[in-house]
C-alpha positions as CSV (number, residue, x, y, z in Angstrom):
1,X,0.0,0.0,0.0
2,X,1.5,3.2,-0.8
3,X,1.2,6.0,1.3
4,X,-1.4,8.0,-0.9
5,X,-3.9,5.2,-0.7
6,X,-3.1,5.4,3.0
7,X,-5.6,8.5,3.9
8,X,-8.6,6.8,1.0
9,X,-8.1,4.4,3.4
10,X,-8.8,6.0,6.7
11,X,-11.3,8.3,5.3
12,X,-13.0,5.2,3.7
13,X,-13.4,3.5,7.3
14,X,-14.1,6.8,9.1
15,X,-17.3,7.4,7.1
16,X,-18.5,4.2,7.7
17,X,-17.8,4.3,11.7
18,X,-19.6,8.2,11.4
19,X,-22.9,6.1,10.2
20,X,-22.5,4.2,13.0
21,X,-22.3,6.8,15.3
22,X,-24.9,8.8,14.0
23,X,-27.3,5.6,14.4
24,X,-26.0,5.0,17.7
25,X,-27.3,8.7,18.9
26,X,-30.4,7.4,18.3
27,X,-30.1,3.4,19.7
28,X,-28.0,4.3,22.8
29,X,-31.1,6.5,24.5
30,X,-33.7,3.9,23.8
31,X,-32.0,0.8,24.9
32,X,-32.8,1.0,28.7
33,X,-36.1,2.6,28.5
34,X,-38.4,1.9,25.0
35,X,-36.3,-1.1,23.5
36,X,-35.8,-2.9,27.2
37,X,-39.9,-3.5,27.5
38,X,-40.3,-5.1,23.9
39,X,-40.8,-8.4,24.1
40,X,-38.4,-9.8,21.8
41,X,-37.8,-13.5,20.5
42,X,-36.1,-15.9,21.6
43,X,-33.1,-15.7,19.1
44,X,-32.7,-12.2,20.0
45,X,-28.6,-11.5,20.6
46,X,-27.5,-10.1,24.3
47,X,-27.7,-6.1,23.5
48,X,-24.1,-5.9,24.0
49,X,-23.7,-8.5,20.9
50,X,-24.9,-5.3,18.8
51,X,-21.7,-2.8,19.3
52,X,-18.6,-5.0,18.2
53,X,-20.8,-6.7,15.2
54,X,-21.4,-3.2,13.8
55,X,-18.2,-2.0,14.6
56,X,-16.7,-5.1,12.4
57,X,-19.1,-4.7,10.2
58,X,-18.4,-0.7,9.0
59,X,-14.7,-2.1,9.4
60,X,-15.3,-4.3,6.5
61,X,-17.7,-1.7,4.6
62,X,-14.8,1.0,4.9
63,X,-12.3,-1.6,3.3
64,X,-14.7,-2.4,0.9
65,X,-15.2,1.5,0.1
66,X,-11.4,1.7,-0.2
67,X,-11.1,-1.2,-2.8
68,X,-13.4,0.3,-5.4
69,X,-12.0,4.2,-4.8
70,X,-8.6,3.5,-5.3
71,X,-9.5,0.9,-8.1
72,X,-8.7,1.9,-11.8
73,X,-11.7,1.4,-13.1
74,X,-13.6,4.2,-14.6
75,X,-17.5,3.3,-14.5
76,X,-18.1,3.5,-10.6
77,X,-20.0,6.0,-10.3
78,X,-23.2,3.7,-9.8
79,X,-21.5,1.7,-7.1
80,X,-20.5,4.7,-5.1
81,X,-23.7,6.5,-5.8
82,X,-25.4,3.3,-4.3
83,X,-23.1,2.8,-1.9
84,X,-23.6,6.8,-0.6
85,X,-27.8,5.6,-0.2
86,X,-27.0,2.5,1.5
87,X,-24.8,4.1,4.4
88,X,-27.3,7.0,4.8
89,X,-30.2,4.2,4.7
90,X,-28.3,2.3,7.3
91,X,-28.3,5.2,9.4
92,X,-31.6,6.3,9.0
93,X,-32.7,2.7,10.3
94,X,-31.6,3.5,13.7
95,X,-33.7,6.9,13.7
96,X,-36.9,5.1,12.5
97,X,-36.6,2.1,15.1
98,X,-35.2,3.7,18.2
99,X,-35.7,7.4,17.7
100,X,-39.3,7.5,16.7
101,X,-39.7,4.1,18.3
102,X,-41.4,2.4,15.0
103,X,-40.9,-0.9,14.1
104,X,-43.1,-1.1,11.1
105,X,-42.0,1.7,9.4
106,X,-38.2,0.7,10.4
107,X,-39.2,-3.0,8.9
108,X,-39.8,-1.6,5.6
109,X,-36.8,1.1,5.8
110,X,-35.2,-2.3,6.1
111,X,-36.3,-3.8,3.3
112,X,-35.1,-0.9,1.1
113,X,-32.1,-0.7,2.4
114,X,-31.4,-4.5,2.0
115,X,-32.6,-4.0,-1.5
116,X,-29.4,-1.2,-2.1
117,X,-26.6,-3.2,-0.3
118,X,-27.7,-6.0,-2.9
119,X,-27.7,-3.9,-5.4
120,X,-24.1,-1.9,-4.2
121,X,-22.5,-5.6,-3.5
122,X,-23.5,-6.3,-7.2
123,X,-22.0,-2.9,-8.4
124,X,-18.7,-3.3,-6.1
125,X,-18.5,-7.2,-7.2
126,X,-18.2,-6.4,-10.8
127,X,-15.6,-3.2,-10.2
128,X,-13.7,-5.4,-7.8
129,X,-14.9,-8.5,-6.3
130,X,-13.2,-8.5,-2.8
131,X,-14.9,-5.3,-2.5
132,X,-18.1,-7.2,-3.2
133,X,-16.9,-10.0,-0.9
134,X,-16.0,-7.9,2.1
135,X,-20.2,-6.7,1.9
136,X,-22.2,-10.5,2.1
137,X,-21.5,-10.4,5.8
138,X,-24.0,-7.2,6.2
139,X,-25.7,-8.4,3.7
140,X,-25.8,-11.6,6.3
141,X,-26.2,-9.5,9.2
142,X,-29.0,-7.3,7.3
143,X,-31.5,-10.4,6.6
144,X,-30.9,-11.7,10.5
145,X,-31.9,-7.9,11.2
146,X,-34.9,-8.0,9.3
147,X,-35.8,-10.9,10.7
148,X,-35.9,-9.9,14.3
149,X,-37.2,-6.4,13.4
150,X,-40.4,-7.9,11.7
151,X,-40.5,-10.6,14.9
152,X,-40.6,-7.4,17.3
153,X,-43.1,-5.7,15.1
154,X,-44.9,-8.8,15.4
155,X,-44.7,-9.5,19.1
156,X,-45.4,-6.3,20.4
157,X,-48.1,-4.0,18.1
């Protein structure tokens, strides 16, 4: 790696940890109050689960970022246009389903955002497919989340 790629690199990761933060703002406030009387199923992780999988996971995002900026090719525009709606989508989840407290509307915020991580892994896969790689664990990550959203929507309104 030379040392030009070296700050694509950083900023690639840090954008991806500022989502996280920005969803957190919204998640951290609701977890001992709101989110602590849902009843919520049975494969439901420990909340403290949450933190290191999302930190990993924008870890693995900003690398993936990285790959396709510094890559030669020329027609990524689409990718990085996509991948710009996913990460605000991701954030925006975390306003929907802790911040206004809605599940349902969060559930199908969900379901859109899934939709454009499939469509940016497809994108990054065909620029650089380690880039597209490094994205099917939040794809992964995403279904198990739309899972438990819908089953928390379902057991509690």
């Amino acid at each position: 790696m030379n040392k030009m790629s070296i700050p694509k690199l950083i900023f690639s990761i840090a954008i991806c940890q500022a989502a996280g933060i920005v969803g957190s703002l919204f998640t951290a406030p609701a977890i001992p109050g709101w989110y602590a009387k849902l009843d919520k199923p049975v494969f439901n992780p420990p909340n403290w689960i949450f933190g290191p999988v999302w930190i990993i996971l924008y870890l693995l995002i900003g690398i993936a970022l990285y790959l396709i900026l510094v890559d030669k090719n020329k027609n990524k525009k689409i990718a990085l246009w996509l991948f710009g709606i996913q990460l605000v989508l991701n954030s925006v989840w975390s306003i929907i389903f802790f911040g206004l407290q809605n599940p349902f509307y969060a559930l199908i915020e969900l379901v859109i955002l899934w939709i454009a991580v499939l469509l940016t892994i497809w994108q990054f896969w065909k620029i650089n497919a380690k880039a597209g790689a490094l994205l099917l664990p939040y794809i992964a990550w995403g279904t198990f989340a739309m899972v438990l959203n819908y089953s928390i929507w379902q057991l509690n309104f």
